[in-house]
N, CA, C and O of each residue as an XYZ file, in Angstrom:
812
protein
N      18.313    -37.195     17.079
C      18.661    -35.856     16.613
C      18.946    -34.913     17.778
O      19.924    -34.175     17.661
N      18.331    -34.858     18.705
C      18.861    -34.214     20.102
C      20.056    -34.568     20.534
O      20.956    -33.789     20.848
N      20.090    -35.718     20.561
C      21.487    -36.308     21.191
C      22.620    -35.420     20.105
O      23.631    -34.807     20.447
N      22.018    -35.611     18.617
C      23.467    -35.200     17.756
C      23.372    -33.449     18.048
O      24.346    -32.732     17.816
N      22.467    -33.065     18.419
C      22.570    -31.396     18.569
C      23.409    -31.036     19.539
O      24.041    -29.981     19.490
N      23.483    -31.791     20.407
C      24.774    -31.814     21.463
C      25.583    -32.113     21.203
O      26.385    -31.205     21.421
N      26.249    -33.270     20.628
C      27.227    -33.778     20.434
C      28.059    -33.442     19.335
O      29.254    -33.737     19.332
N      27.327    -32.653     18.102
C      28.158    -32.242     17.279
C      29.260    -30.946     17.858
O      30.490    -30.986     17.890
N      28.277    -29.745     18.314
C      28.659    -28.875     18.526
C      29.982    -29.287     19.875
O      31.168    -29.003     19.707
N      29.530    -29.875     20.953
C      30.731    -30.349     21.906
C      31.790    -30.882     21.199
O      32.857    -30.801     21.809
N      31.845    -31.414     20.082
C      33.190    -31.915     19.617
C      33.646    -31.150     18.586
O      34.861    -31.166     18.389
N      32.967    -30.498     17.898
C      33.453    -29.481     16.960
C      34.302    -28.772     17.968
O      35.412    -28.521     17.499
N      34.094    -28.253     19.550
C      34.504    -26.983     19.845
C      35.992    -27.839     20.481
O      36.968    -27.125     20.708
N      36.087    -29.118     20.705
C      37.195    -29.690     20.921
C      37.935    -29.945     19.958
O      39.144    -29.974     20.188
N      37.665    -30.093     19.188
C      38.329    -30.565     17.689
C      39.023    -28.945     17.480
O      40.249    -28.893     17.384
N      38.317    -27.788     17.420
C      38.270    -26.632     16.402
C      39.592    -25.827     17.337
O      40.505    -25.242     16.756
N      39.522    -25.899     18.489
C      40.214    -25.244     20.019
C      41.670    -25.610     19.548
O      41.956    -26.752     19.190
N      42.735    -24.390     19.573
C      44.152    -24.857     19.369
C      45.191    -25.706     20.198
O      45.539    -25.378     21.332
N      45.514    -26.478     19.743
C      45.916    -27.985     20.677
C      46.789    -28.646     19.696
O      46.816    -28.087     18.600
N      47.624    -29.870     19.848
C      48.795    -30.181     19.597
C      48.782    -30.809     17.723
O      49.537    -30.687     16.759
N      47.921    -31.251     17.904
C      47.854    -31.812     16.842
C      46.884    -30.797     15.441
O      46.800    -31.199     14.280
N      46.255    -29.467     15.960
C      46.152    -28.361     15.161
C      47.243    -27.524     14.699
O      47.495    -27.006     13.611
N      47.933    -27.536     16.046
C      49.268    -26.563     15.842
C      50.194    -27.638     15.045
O      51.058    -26.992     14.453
N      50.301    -28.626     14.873
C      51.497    -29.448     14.090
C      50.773    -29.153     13.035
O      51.442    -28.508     12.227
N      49.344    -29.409     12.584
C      48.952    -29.557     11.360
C      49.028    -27.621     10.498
O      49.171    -27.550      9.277
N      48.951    -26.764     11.057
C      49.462    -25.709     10.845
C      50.799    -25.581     10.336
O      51.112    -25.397      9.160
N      51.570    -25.696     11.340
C      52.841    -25.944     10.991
C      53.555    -26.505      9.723
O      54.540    -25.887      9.319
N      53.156    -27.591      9.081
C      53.471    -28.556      8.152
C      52.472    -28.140      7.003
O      52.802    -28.265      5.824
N      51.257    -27.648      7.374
C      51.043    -26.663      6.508
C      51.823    -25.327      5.616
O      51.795    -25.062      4.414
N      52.608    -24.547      6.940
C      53.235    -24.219      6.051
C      54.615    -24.333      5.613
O      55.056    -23.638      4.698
N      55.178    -25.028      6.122
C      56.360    -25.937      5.451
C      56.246    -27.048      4.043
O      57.157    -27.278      3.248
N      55.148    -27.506      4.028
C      55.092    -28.424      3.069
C      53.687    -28.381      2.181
O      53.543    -29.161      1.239
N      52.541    -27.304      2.586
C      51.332    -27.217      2.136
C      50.331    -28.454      2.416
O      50.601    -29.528      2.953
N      48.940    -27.939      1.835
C      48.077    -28.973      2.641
C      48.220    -30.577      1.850
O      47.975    -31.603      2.486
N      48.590    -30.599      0.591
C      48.597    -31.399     -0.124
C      49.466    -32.703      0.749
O      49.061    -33.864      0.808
N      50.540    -32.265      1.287
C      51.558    -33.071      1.999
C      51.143    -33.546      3.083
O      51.242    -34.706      3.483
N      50.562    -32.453      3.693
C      50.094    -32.297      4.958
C      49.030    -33.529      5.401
O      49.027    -34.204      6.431
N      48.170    -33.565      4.293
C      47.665    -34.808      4.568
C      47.726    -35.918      5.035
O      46.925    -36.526      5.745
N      48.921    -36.263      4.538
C      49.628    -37.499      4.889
C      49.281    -37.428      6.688
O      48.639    -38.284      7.297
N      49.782    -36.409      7.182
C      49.806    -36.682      8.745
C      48.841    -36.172      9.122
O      48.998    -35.803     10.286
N      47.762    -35.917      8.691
C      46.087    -35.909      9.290
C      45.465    -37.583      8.562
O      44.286    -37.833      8.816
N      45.951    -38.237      8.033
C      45.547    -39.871      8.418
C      45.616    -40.435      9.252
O      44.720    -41.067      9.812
N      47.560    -40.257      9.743
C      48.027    -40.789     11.065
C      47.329    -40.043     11.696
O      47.161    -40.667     12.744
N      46.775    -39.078     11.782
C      46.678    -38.187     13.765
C      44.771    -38.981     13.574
O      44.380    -39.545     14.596
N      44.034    -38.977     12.676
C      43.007    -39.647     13.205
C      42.839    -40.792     12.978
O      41.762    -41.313     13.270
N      43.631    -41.351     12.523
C      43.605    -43.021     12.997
C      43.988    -43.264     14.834
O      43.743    -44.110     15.693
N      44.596    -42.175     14.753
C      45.212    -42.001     16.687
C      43.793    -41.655     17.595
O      43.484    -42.126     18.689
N      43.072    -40.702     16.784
C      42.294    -40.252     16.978
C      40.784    -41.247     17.598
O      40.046    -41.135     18.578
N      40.857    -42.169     16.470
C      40.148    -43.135     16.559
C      40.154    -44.369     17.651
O      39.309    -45.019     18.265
N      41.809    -44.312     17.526
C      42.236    -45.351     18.534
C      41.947    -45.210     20.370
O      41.396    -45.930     21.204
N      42.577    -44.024     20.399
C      42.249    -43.044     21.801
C      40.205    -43.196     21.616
O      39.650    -44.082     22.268
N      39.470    -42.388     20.833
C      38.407    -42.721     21.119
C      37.392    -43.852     21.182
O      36.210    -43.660     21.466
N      37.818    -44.821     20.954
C      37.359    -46.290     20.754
C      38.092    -46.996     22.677
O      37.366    -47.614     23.455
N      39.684    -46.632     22.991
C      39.853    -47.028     24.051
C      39.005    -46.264     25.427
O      38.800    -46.759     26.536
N      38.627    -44.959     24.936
C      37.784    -44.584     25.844
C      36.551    -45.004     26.437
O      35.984    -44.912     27.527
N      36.342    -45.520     25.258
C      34.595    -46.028     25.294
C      34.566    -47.179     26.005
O      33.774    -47.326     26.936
N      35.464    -48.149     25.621
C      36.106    -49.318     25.996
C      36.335    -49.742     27.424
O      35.835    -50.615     28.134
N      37.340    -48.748     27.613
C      38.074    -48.793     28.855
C      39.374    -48.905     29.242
O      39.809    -48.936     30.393
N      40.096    -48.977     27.989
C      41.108    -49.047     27.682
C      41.832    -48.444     28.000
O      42.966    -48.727     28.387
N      41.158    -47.151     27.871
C      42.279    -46.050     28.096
C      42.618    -46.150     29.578
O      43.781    -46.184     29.979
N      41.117    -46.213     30.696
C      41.728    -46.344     32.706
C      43.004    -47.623     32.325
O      44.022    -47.382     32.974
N      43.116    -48.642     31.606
C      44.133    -49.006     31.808
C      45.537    -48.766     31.430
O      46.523    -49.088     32.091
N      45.514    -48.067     30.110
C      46.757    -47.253     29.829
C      46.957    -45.953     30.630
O      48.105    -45.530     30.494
N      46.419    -45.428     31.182
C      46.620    -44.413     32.051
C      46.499    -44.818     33.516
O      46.215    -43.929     34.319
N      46.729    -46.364     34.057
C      47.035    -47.401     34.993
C      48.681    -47.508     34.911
O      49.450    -47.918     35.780
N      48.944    -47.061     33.732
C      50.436    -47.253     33.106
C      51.375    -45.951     32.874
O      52.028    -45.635     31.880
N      51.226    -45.322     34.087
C      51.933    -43.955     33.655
C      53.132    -44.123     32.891
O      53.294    -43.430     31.886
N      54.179    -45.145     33.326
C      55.116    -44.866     32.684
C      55.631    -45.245     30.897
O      56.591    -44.967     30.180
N      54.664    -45.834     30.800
C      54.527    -46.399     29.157
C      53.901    -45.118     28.669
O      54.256    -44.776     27.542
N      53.052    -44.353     29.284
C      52.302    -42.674     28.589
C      53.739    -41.977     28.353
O      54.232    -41.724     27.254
N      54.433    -41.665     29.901
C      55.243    -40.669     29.459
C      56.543    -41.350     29.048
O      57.597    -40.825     29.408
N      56.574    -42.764     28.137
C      57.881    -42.667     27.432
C      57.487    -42.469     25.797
O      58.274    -42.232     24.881
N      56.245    -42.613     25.734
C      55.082    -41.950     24.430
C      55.722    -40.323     24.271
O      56.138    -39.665     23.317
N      55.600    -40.136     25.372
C      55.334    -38.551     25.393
C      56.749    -37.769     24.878
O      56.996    -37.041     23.917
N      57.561    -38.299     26.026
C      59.079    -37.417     25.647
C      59.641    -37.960     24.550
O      60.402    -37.284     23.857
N      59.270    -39.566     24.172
C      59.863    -39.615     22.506
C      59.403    -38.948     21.376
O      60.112    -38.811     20.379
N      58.085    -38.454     21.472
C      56.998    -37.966     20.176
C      57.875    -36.314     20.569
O      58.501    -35.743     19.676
N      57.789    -35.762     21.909
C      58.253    -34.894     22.075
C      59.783    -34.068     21.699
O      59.939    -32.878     21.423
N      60.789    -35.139     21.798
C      61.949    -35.131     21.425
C      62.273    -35.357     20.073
O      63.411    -35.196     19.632
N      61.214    -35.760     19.335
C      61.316    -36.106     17.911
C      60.507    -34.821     17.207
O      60.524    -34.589     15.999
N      59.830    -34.074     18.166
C      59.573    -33.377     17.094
C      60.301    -31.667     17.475
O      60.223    -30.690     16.731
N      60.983    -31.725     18.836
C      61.677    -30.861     18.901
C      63.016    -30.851     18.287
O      63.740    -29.875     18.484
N      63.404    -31.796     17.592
C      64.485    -32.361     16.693
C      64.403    -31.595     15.604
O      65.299    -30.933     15.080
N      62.995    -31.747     15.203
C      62.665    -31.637     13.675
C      62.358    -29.699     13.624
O      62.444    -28.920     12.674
N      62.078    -29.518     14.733
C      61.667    -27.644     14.739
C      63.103    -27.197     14.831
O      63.407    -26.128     14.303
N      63.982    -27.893     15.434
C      65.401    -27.314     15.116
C      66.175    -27.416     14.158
O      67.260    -26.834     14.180
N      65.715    -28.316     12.918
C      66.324    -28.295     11.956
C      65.491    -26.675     11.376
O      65.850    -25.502     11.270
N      64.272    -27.431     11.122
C      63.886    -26.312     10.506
C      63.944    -24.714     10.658
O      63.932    -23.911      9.726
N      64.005    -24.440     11.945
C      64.636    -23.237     12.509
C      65.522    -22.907     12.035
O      65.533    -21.726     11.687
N      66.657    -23.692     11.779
C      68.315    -23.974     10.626
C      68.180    -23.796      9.705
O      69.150    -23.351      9.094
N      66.808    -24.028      8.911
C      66.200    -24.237      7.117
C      67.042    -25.524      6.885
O      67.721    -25.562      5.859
N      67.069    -26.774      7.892
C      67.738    -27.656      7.305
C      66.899    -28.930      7.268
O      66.053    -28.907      8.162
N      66.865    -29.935      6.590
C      66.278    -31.426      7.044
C      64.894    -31.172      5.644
O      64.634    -30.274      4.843
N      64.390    -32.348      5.938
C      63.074    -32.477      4.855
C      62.246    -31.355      5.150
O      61.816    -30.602      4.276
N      62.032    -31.239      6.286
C      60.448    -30.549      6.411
C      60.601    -28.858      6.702
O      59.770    -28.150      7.271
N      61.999    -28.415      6.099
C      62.218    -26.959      5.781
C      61.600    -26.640      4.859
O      61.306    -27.608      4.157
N      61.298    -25.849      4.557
C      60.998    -25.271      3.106
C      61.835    -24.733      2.280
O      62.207    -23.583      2.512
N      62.263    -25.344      1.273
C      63.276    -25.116      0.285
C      63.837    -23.598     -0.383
O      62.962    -22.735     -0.312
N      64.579    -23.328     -0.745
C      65.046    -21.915     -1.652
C      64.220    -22.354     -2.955
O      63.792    -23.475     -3.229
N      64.135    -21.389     -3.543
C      63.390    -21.263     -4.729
C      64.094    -22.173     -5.941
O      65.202    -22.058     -6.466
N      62.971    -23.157     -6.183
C      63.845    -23.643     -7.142
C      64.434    -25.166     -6.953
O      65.033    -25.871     -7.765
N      64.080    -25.403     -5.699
C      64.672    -26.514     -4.723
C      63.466    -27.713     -4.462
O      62.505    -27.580     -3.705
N      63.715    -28.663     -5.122
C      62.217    -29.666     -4.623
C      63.027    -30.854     -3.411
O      64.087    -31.476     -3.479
N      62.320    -30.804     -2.716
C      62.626    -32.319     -1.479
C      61.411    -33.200     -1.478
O      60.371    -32.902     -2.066
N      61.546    -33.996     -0.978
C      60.573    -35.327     -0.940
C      60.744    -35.606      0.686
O      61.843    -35.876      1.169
N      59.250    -35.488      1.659
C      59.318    -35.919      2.308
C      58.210    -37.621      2.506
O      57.121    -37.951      2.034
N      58.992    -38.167      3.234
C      58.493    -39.906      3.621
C      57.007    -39.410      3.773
O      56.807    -38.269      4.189
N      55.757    -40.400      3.382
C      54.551    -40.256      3.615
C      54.697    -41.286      4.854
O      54.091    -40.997      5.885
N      55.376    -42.329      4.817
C      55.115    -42.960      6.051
C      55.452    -41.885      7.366
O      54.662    -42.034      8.299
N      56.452    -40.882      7.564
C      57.015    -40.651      8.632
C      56.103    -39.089      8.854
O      56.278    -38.558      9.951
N      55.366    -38.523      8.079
C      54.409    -37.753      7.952
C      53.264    -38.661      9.095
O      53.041    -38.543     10.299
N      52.789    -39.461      8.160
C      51.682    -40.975      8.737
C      51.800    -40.817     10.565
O      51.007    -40.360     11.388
N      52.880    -41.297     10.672
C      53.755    -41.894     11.786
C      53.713    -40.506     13.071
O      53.666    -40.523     14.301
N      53.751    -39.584     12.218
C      53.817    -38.556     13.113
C      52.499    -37.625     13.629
O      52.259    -36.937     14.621
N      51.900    -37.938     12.594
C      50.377    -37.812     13.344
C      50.227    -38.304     14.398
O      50.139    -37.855     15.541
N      50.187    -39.756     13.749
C      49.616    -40.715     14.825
C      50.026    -40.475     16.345
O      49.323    -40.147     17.300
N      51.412    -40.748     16.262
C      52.277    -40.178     17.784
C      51.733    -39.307     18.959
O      51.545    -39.368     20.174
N      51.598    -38.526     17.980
C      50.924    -36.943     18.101
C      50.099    -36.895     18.599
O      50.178    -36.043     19.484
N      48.858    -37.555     18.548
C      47.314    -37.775     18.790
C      47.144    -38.791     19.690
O      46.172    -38.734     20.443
N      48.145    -40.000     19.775
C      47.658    -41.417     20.937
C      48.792    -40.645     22.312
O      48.661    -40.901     23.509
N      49.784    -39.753     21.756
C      50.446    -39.774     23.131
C      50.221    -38.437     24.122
O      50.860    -38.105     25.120
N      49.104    -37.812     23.489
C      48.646    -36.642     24.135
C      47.332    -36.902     25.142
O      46.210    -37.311     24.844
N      47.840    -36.545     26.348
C      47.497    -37.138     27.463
C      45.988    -36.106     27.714
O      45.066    -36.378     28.483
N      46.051    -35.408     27.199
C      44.528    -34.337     26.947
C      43.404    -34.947     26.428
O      42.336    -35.156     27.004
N      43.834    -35.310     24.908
C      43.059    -36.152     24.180
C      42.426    -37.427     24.648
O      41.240    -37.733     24.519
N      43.068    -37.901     25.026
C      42.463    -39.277     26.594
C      41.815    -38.631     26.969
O      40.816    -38.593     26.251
N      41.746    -37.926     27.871
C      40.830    -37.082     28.798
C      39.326    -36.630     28.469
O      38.223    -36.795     28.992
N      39.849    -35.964     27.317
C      38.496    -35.497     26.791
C      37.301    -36.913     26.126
O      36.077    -37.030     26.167
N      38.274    -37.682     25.626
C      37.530    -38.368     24.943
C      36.747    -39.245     26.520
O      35.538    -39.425     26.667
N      38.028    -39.734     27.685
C      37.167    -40.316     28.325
C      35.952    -39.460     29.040
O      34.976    -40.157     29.320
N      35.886    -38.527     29.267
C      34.935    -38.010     29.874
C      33.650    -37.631     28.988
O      32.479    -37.886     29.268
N      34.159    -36.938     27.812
C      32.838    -36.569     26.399
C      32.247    -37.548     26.062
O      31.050    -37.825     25.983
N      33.275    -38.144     25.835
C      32.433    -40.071     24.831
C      31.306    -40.663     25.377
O      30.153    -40.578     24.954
N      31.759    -41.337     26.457
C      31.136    -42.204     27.062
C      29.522    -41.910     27.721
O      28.927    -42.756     28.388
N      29.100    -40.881     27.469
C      27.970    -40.211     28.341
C      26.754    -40.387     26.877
O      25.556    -40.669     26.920
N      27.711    -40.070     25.580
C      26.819    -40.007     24.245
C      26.081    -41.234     24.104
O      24.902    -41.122     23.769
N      26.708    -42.767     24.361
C      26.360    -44.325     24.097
C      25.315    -44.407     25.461
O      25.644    -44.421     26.647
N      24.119    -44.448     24.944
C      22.693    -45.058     25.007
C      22.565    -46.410     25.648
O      21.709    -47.071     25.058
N      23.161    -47.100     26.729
C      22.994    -48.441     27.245
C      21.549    -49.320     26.853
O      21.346    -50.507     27.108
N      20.590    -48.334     26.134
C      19.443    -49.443     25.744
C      19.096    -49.714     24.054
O      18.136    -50.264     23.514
N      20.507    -48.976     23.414
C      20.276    -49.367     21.631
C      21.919    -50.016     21.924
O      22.700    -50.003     22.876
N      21.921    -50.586     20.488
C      23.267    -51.517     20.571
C      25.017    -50.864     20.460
O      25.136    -50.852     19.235
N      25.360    -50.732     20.600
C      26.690    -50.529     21.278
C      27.513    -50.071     19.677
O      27.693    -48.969     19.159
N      27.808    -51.201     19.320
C      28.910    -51.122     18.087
C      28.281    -49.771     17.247
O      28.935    -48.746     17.050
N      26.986    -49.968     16.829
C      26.343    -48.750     15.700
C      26.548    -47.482     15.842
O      27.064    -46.792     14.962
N      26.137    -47.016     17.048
C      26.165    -46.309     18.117
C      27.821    -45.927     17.782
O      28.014    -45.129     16.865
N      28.397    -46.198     18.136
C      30.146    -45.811     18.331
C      30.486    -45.317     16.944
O      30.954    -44.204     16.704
N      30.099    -46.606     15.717
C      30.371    -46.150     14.199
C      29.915    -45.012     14.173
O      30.842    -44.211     14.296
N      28.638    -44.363     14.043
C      28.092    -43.246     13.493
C      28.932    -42.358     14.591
O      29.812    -41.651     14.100
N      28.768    -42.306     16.052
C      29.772    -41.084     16.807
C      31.354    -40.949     16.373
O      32.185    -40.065     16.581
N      31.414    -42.291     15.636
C      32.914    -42.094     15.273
C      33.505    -41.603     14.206
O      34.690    -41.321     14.026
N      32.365    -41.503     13.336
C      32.609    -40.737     11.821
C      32.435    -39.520     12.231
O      33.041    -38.614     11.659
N      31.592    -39.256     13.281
C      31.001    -37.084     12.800
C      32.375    -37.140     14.004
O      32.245    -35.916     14.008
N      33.086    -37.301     14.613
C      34.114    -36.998     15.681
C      34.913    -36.986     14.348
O      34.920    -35.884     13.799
N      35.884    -38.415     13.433
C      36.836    -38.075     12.228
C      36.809    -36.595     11.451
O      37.755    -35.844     11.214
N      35.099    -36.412     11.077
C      34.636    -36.015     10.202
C      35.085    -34.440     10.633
O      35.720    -33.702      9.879
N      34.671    -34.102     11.873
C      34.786    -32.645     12.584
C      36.467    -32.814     12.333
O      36.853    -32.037     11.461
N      37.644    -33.738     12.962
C      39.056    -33.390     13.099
C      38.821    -33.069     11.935
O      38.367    -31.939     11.759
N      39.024    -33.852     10.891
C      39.544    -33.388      8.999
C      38.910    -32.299      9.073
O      39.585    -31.665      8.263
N      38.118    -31.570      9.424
C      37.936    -30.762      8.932
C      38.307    -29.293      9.494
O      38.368    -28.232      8.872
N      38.491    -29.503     10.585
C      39.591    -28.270     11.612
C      41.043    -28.867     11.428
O      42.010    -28.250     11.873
N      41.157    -29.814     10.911
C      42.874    -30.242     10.627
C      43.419    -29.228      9.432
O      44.361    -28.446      9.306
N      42.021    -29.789      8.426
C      42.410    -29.000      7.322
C      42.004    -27.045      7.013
O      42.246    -26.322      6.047
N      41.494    -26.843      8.000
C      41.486    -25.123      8.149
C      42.860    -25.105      8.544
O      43.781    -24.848      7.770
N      42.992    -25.385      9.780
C      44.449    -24.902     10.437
C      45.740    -25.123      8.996
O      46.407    -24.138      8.677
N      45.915    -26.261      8.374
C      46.566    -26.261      7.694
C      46.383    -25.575      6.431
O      47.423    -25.550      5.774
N      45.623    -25.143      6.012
C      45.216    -23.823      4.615
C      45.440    -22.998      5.715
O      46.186    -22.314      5.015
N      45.484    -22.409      6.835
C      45.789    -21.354      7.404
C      47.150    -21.380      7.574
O      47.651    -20.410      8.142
N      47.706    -22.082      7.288
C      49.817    -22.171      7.073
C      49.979    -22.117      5.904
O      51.081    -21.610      5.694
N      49.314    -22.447      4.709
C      49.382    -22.777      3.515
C      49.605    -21.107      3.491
O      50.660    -20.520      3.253
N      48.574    -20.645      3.742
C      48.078    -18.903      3.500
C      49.370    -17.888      3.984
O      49.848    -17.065      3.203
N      49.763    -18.029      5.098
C      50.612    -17.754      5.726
C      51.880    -18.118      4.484
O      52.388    -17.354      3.663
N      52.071    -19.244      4.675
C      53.163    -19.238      3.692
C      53.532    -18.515      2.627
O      54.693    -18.118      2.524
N      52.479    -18.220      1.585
C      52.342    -17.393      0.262
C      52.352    -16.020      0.556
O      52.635    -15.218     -0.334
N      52.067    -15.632      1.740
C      52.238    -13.948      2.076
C      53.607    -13.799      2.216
O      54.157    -12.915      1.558
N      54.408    -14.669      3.125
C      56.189    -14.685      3.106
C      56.564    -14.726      2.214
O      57.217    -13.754      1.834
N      56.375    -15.932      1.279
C      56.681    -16.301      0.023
C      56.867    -14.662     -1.007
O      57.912    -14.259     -1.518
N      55.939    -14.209     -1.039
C      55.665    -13.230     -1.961
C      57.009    -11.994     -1.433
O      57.431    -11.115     -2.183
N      57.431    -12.191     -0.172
C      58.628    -11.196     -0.084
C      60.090    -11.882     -0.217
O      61.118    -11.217     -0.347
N      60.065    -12.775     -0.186
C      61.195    -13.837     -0.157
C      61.631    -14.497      1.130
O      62.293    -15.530      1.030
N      61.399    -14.121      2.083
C      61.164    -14.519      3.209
C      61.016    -16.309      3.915
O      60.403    -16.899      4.805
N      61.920    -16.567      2.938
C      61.843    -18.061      3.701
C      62.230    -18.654      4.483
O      61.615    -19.564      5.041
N      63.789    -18.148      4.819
C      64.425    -18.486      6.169
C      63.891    -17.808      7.474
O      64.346    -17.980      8.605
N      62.679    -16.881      7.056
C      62.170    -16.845      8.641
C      60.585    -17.351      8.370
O      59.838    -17.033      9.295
N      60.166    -17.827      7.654
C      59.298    -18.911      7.572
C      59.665    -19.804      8.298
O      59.122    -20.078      9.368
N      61.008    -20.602      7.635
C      61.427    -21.586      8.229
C      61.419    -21.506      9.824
O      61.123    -22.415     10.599
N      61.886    -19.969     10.182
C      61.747    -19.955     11.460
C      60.094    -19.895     12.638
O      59.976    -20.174     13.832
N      59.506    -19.617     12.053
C      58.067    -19.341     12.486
C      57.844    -20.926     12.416
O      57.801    -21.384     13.558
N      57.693    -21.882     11.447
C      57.950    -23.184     11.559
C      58.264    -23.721     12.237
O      57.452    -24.157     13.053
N      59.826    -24.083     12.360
C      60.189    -24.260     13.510
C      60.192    -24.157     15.133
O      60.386    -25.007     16.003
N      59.909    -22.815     15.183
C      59.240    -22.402     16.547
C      57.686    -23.468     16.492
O      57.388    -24.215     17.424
N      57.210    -23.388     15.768
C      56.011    -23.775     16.161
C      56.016    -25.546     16.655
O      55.497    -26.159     17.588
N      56.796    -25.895     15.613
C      57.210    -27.312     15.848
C      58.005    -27.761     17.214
O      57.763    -28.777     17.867
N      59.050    -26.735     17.510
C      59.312    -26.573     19.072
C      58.072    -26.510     20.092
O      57.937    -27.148     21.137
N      57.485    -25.875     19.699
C      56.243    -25.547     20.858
C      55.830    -26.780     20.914
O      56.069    -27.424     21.935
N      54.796    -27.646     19.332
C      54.330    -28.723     19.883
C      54.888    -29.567     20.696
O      54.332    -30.014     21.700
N      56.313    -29.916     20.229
C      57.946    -30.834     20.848
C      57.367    -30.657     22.182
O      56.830    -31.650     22.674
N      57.385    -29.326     23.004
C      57.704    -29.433     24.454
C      56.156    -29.473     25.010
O      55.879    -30.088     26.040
N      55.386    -28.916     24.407
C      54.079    -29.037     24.870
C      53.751    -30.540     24.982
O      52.951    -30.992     25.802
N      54.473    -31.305     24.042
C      53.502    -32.743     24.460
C      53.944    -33.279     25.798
O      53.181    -33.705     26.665
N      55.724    -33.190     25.898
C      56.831    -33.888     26.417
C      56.068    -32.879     27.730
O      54.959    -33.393     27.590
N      55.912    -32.162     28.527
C      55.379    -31.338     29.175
C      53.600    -31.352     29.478
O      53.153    -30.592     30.336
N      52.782    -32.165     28.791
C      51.402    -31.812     29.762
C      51.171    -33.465     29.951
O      50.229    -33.884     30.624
């Protein structure tokens, strides 16, 4: 219980802190609401998981042995999602938000897909996890248990600052909404989706 009195609060304040994969989940919040949104808070902590499991591991000193496999992660997740903030900036492509009256269907896989991206190719998220993680695991109780239980309250904290940030776009949205205001929704969107784009391709 000591150990978790530390450890919750240290990862809540990493999890809760605005960073790439809050600001996307915002974003798509309010373009598509939280309902949708979901979809790509599976992918970003399954990424989530992956990055913190290679930390523990060791995995990660060897992917980050590999600079150049990180940053072709980086400027593709980056370029793909500065793609997608320029449509929407346009009010064009799936993940605009429609005129009144207008339903689109966006892919749950490419929602999925874009989490994930999002979360394994952000070179921060390595970081933190290698340095936070590894100090929590106890070298004299067993290893695997140990990781399960740190690895649920770590999921447990993202979903749950994934899903504020995204009811905080949701919210946002319905205040525009209520003036008609959608093509500069779309634009506040978009910008934001730009930001993540260059912020990843960039740290």
């Amino acid at each position: 219980m000591t150990l978790l009195s530390v450890f919750i609060p240290t990862f809540l304040f990493v999890s809760i802190t605005p960073g790439l994969c809050m600001t996307l989940s915002m974003t798509l919040g309010i373009s598509l609401g939280v309902r949708r949104t979901l979809w790509m808070m599976w992918g970003e902590m399954l990424g989530v998981a992956l990055v913190a499991t290679s930390a523990v591991l060791g995995v990660a000193a060897i992917l980050l042995g590999m600079p150049q496999l990180l940053v072709a992660f980086k400027w593709l997740g980056g370029a793909y999602l500065c793609y997608v903030g320029l449509q929407m900036w346009q009010s064009k492509g799936k993940l605009a938000i429609p005129a009144a009256g207008t339903v689109i269907e966006v892919s749950r896989r490419q929602l999925f897909w874009q989490g994930f991206l999002t979360a394994v190719s952000n070179p921060k998220g390595w970081a933190f996890h290698m340095a936070l993680l590894p100090p929590f695991i106890d070298a004299k109780l067993p290893f695997w248990p140990q990781l399960a239980v740190l690895m649920c309250i770590i999921l447990l904290l993202e979903f749950g600052c994934l899903l504020l940030y995204a009811s905080g776009g949701k919210a946002l949205r319905l205040i525009f909404a209520q003036e008609h205001n959608v093509r500069l929704l779309n634009r506040i969107a978009g910008s934001l989706m730009l930001l993540v784009g260059v912020w990843l391709a960039l740290s």
